[in-house]
C-alpha positions in Angstrom: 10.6 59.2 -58.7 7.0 57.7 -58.7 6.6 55.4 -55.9 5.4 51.5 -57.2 1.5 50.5 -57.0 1.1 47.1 -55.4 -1.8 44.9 -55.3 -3.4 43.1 -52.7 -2.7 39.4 -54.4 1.1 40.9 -54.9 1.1 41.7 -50.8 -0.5 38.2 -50.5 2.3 37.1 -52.3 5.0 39.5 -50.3 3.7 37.6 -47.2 4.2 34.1 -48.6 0.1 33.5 -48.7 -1.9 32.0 -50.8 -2.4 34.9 -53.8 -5.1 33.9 -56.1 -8.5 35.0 -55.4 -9.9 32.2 -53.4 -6.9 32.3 -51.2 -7.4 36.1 -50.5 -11.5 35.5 -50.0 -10.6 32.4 -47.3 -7.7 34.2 -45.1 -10.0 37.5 -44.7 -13.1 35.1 -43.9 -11.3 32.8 -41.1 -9.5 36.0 -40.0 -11.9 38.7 -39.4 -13.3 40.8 -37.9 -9.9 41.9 -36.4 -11.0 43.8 -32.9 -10.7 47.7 -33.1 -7.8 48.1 -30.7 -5.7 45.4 -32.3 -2.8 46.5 -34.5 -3.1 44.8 -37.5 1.2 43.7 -37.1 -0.6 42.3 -33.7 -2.7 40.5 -34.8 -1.9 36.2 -33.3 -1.8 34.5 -37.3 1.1 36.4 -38.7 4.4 34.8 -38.5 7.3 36.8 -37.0 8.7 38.5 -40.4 5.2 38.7 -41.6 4.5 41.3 -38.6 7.8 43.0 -38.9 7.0 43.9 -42.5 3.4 45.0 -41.9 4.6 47.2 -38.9 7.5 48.5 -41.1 5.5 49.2 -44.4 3.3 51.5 -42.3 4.8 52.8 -39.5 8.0 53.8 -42.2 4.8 54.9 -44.6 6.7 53.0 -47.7 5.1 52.2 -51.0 3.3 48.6 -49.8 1.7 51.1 -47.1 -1.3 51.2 -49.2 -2.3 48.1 -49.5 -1.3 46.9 -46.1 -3.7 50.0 -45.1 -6.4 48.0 -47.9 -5.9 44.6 -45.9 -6.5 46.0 -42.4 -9.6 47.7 -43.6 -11.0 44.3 -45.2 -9.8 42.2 -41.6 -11.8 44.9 -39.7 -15.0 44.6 -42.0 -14.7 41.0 -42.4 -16.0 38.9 -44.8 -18.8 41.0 -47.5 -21.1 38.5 -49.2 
């Protein structure tokens, strides 16, 4: 069985954030650069069940794994442009 592909708006969406790509550009801008040796599940703006599910997709490796791993990588960079 082929795992799902998820996007980043449908992880947006997973977490209850704003999904469209405003929304995205505006949460990565006010909250980035994460620090290096901060988990992103850490990090102080997720709710409770927002950093249980970001801990759980990678830490279990599960199909949103991806694009949680997609998410960090933009925090870390911050905002391009």
């Amino acid at each position: 069985m082929e795992n799902p592909q998820h996007s980043l708006p449908a992880l947006f969406k997973q977490l209850g954030l704003d999904d469209d790509p405003t929304g995205i550009d505006k949460f990565i801008a006010s909250h980035s650069p994460l620090k290096p040796e901060l988990h992103l599940a850490d990090a102080f703006f997720w709710t409770a069940g927002q950093a249980q599910f970001l801990r759980e997709e990678i830490l279990d490796d599960a199909d949103w794994a991806e694009v949680v791993d997609q998410l960090n990588v933009m925090l870390r960079k911050g905002r391009v442009g």
